[in-house]
C-alpha positions in Angstrom: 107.5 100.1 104.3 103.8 99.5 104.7 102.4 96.9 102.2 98.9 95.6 102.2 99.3 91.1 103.2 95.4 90.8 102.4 96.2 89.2 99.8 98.1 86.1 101.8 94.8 85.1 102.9 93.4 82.0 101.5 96.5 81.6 98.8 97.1 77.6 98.4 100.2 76.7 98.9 101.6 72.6 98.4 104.1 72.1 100.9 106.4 68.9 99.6 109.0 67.3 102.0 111.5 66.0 105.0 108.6 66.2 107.3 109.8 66.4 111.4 108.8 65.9 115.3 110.8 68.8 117.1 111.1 68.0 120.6 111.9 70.4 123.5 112.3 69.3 127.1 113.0 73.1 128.8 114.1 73.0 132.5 116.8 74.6 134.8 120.3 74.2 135.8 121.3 73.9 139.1 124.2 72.2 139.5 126.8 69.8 138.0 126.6 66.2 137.9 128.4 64.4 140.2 129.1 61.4 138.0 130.5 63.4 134.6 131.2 67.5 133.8 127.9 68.2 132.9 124.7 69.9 133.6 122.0 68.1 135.4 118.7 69.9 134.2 115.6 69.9 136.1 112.7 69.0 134.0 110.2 71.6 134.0 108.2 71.7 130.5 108.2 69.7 127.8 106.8 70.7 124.1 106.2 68.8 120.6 106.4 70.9 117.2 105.7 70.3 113.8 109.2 70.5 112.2 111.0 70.7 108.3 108.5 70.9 106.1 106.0 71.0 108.6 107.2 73.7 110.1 107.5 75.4 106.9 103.2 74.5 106.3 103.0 76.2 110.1 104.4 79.7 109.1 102.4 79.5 106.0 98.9 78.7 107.8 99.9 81.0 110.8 100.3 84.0 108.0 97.1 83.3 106.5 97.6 80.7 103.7 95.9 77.2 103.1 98.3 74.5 103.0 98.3 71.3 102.0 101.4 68.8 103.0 102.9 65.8 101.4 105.4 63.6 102.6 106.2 60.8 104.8 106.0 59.8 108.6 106.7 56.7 110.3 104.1 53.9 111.5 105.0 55.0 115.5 103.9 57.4 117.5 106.1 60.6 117.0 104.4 60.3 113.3 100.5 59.6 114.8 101.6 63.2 116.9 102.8 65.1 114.1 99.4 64.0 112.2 97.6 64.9 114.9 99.6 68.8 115.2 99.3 69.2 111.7 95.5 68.6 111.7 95.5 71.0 114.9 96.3 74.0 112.3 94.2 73.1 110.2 96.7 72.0 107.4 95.1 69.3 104.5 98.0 66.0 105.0 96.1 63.7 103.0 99.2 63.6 100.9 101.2 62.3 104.0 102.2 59.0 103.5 103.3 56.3 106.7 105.5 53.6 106.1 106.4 51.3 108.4 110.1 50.8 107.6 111.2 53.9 108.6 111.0 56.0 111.6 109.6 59.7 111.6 112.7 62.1 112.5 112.1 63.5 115.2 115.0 66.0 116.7 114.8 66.6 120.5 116.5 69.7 121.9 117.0 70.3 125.7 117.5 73.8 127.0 118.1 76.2 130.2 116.0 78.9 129.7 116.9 80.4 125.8 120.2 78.4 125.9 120.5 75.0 124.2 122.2 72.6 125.7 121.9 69.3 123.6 120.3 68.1 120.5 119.4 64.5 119.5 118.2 63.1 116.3 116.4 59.9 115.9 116.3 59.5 112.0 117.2 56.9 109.0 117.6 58.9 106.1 117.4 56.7 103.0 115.7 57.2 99.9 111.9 56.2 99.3 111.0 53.0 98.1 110.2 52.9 94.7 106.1 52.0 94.8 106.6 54.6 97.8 107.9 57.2 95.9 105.4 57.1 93.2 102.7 57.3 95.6 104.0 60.3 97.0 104.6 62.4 93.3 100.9 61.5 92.8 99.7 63.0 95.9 101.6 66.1 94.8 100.6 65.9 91.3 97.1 65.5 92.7 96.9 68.2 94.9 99.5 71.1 92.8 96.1 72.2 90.0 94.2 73.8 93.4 98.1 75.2 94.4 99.1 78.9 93.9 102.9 78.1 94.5 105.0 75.1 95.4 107.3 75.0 98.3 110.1 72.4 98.5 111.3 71.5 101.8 114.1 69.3 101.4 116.1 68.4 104.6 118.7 65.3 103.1 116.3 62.7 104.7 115.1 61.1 101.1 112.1 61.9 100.4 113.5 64.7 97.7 114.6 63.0 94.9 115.7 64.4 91.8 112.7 62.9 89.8 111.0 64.3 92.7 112.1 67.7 92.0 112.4 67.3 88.1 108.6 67.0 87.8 107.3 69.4 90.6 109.3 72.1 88.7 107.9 70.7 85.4 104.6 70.8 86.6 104.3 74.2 88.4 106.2 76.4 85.2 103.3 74.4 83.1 100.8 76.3 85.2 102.5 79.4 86.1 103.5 78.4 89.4 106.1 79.8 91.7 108.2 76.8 92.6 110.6 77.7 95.8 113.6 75.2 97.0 114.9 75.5 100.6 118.1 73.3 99.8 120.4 70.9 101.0 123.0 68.5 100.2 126.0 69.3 97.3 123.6 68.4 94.0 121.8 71.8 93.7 121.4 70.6 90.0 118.5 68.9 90.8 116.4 71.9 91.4 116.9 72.6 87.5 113.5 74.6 87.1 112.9 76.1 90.4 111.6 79.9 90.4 113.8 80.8 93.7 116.6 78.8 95.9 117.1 79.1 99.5 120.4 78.0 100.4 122.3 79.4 103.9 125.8 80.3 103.7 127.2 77.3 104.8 124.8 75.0 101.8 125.5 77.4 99.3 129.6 77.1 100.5 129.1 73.4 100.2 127.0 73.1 97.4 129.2 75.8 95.2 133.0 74.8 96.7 133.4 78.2 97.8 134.0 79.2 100.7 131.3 81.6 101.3 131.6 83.7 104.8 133.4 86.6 103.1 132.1 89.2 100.9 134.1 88.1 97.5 133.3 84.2 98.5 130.0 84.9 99.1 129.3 86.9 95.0 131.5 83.7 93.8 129.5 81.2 95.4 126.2 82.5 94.6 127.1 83.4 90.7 128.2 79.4 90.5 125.5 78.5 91.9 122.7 80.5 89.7 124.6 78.3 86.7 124.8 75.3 88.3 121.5 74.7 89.6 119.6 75.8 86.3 117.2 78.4 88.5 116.3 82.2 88.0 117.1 83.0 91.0 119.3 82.1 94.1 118.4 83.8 97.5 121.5 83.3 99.8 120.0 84.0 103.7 123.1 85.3 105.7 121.7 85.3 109.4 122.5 88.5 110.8 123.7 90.1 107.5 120.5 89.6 105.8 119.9 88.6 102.2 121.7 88.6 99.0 119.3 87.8 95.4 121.5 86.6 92.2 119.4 87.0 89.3 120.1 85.9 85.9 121.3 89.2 84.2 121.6 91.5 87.2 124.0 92.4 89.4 123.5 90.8 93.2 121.2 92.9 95.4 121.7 92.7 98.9 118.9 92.7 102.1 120.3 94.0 105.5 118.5 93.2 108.3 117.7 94.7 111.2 119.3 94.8 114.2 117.1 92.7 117.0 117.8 90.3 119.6 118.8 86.6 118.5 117.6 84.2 120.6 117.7 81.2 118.6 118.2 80.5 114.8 116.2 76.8 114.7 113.8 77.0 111.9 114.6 80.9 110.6 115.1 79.0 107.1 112.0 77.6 107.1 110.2 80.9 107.6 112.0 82.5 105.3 110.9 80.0 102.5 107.7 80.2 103.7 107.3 83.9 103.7 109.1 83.3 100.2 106.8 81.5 98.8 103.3 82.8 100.2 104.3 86.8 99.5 105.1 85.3 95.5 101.9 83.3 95.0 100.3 86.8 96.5 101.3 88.5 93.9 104.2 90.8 95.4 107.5 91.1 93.1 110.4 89.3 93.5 112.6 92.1 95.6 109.3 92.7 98.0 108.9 89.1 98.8 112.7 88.9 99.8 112.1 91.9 101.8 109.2 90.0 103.3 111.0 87.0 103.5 113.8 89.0 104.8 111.4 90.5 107.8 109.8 87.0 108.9 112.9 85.9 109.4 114.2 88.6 111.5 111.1 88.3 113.6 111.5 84.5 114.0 115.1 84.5 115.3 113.5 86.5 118.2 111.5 82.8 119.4 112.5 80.3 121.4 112.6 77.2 119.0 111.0 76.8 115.4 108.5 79.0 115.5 105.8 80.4 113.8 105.4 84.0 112.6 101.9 85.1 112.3 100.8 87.7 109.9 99.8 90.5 112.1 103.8 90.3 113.3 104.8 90.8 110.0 102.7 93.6 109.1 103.6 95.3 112.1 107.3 94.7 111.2 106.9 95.8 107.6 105.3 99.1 108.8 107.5 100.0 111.4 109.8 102.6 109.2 106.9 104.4 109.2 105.9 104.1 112.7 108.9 103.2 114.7 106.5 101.9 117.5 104.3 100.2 115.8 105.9 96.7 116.8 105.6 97.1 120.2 101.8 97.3 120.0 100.2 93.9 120.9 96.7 92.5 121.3 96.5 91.3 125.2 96.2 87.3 123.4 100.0 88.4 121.5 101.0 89.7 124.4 100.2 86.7 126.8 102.1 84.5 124.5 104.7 86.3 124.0 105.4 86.9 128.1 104.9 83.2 128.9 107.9 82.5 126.1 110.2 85.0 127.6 109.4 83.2 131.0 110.6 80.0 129.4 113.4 81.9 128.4 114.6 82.9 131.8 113.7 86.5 131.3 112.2 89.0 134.0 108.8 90.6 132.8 108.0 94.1 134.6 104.9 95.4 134.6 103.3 99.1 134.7 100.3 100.7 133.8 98.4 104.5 134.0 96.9 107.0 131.9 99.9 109.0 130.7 97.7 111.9 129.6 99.9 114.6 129.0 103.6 112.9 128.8 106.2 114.3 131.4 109.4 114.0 132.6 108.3 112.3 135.7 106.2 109.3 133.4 109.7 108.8 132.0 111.6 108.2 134.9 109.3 106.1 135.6 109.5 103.6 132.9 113.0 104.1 132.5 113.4 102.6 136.4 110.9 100.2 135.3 112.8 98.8 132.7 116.2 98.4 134.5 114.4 96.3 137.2 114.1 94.0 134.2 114.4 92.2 131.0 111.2 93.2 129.0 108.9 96.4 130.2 105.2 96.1 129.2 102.8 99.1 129.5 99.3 99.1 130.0 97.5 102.3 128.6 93.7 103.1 130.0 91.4 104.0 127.1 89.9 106.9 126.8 86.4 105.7 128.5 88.7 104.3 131.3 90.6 107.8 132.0 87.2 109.6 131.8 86.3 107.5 134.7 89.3 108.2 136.4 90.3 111.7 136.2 86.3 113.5 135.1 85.1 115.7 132.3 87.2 116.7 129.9 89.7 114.1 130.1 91.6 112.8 128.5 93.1 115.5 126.6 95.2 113.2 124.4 93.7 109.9 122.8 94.5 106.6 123.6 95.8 105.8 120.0 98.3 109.5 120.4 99.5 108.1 123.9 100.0 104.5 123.2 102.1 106.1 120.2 104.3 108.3 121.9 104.8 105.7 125.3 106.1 103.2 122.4 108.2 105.9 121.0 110.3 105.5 124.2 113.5 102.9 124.1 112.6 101.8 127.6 109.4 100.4 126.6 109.3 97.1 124.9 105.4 96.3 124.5 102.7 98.4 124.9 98.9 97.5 125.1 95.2 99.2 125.7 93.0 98.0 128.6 89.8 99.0 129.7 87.6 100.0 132.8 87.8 97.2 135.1 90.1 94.9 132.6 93.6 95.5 134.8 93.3 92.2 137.4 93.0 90.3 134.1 95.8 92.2 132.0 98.4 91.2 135.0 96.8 87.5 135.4 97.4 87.0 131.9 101.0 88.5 131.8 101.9 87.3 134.9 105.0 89.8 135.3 107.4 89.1 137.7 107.9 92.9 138.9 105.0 95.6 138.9 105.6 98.9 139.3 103.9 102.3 140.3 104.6 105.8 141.4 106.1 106.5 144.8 102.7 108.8 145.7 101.1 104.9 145.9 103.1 104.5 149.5 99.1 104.8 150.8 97.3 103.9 147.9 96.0 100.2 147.5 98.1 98.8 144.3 95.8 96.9 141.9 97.7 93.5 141.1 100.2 93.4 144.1 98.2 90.5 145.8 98.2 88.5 142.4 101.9 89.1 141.7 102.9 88.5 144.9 100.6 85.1 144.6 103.1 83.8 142.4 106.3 85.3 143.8 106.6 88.5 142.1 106.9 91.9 143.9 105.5 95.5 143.7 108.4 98.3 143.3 107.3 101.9 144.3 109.4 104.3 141.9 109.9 107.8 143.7 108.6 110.9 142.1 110.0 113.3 139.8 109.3 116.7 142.2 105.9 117.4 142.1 105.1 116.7 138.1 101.3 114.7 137.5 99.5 115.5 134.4 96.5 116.6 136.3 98.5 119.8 137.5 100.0 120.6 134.2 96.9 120.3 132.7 95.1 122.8 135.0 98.2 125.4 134.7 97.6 125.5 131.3 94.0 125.6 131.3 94.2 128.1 134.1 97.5 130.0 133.4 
């Protein structure tokens, strides 16, 4: 599926909601404690987040939207942080209100590489004061004219009211506006109006008294629900089984997903209704917004933490049906991101680069023994000006778009990327892998990288030869038969 998400850019979007600090202190596990049966991490990194509904305005301004937030924080400093991060992305919080009597929620999270080991909330949820309350509908109300869709972020913690709800779904059907609920609690009835609902299994199970983890629970619980809140439409997100859409007169339609990694779940609901919300106020129909909904999410679930999914993911998602590879190919900025979060994850990055003009069996023993000395394979492909330096005239004899393709075609591959003459030492400083590997014929050949790797304790792996297959020899036996 390739679809064209131009259109996401500068769509206004009012983001209204339980707005959150997520905190994550990452370290390693080395032993037990001595004084209880538990872990003793070693403290190694710790990160702040936007999270709720401000992760929600993240995904939306990381795929391309203008946002504009309103809520509350605290008068402390996990609110004057939040402020700050949200101001960082560029996102409009004049709508954010602070009041004094209440903390901002902030949810800490300790892990061990991917795995999380503990979770602790600091929060008060209670309602809004009153004169509170109104100030914060009138920020909305102020702010919903420049909007081209509402999201609702409502995470229990009071700041969604029903009145709340009642007049933002009044408000945007006056003007035409999609109007998205990510739910909680068991009163879905105060969403009366929305366009779309977002529950999970487990809300719509609790909000619908159905038990909804099996197939005939799960049609129950989202039929009762469609009546019972008063929306159009009731998108049930099913984690690794995808979507299912109840629609006032039609029969449920189902989303699969696809099969990837899962490395952690936190925030996947938020980029869904995100994704949601921004692909509707685009433009797209209902069933292609789930399907983009449906693929933001799958991407998200991929991250360490609540993420952000940016819109250059997503495309390459979307399109790769068509292309099968297209996923793997990153920009070396993507690709440096994306290597120091699977080092916070605990995984091992291996490293390889070369020309691969003219594909042979020998190349793919090569990255297939690159790839078991590992978690994650990256590939660095020379461009065509680079090859011409390297091999002469006449080379390459396949482009460096036709090579990347088919070296991304290959299951042992997990990333591939384009570098230039002269661009390799900064390639592997900015990856940083933790193996890098070459051909055995570099037993007397200086290895670009090996004294940077091994600068930060990684090592250079020789892989022996497939006979005596190069690409320079096939290439002259056919030229010269």
């Amino acid at each position: 599926m390739n679809l064209d998400l131009s259109a996401f850019e500068h769509r206004r979007i009012l983001v209204v909601g339980d707005l959150m600090l997520d905190e994550y202190l990452r370290g390693r596990v080395e032993r037990i404690s001595p004084e209880a049966p538990v872990p003793v991490v070693r403290l190694e990194e710790t990160e702040v987040r936007p999270g709720g509904a401000a992760n929600a305005a993240r995904n939306l301004a990381a795929l391309g939207a203008e946002v504009a937030v309103a809520g509350v924080v605290g008068a402390d400093e996990e609110g004057r942080r939040l402020l700050s991060a949200l101001d960082a992305l560029g996102i409009e919080r004049s709508a954010v209100l602070v009041d004094p009597g209440r903390p901002t929620v902030r949810k800490t999270r300790v892990l061990a590489g991917a795995q999380q080991l503990l979770r602790i909330d600091r929060e008060e949820p209670q309602g809004l004061p009153p004169l509170l309350a109104r100030s914060l509908l009138e920020g909305a109300k102020a702010r919903i004219d420049r909007a081209d869709a509402v999201l609702l972020s409502d995470y229990g913690k009071g700041v969604a009211a029903a009145s709340l709800c009642a007049e933002l779904a009044r408000l945007a059907r006056e003007r035409g506006q999609p109007c998205v609920a990510d739910p909680k609690g068991r009163d879905f009835a105060k969403y009366a109006g929305f366009t779309v609902i977002t529950p999970n299994r487990a809300e719509a199970s609790l909000a619908s008294g159905i038990e909804a983890q099996d197939e005939q629970g799960l049609l129950a619980a989202g039929a009762r629900l469609l009546d019972a809140a008063g929306v159009d439409h009731v998108l049930v997100t099913c984690g690794a089984d995808g979507m299912v859409l109840f629609s006032r007169g039609f029969a449920p339609r189902r989303f699969p997903t696809r099969g990837r990694p899962v490395f952690d779940v936190t925030g996947a609901g938020d980029t869904a209704a995100a994704a949601l919300t921004l692909a509707l106020a685009a433009g797209f129909s209902l069933p292609l917004a789930v399907e983009i909904a449906n693929a933001a999410a799958g991407i998200v679930v991929g991250k360490v933490g609540a993420a952000a999914v940016t819109r250059e993911e997503l495309a390459l998602e979307l399109g790769e049906k068509a292309d099968p590879g297209a996923r793997k190919r990153k920009s070396l900025q993507a690709l440096s991101a994306i290597c120091g979060e699977l080092r916070r994850q605990g995984k091992r990055v291996v490293f390889t680069n070369g020309c691969f003009d003219l594909l042979h069996a020998g190349h793919v023993r090569l990255l297939s023994a690159s790839r078991a000395l590992g978690d994650v394979l990256v590939v660095a492909v020379d461009d065509d000006a680079s090859v011409r330096a390297l091999k002469g005239p006449g080379r390459p004899v396949i482009g460096a778009e036709q090579r990347v393709r088919m070296i991304a075609a290959l299951d042992s591959v997990d990333y591939v990327l384009v570098f230039a003459t002269g661009e390799l030492e900064a390639v592997i400083s900015a990856l940083r892998p933790e193996v890098l590997t070459k051909g055995g014929d570099y037993a007397e050949k200086p290895v670009v990288g090996r004294s940077l790797v091994e600068s930060w304790g990684g090592r250079v792996v020789l892989v022996p030869l497939e006979g005596e297959l190069s690409s320079t020899r096939l290439i002259e036996k056919i030229r010269n038969p």
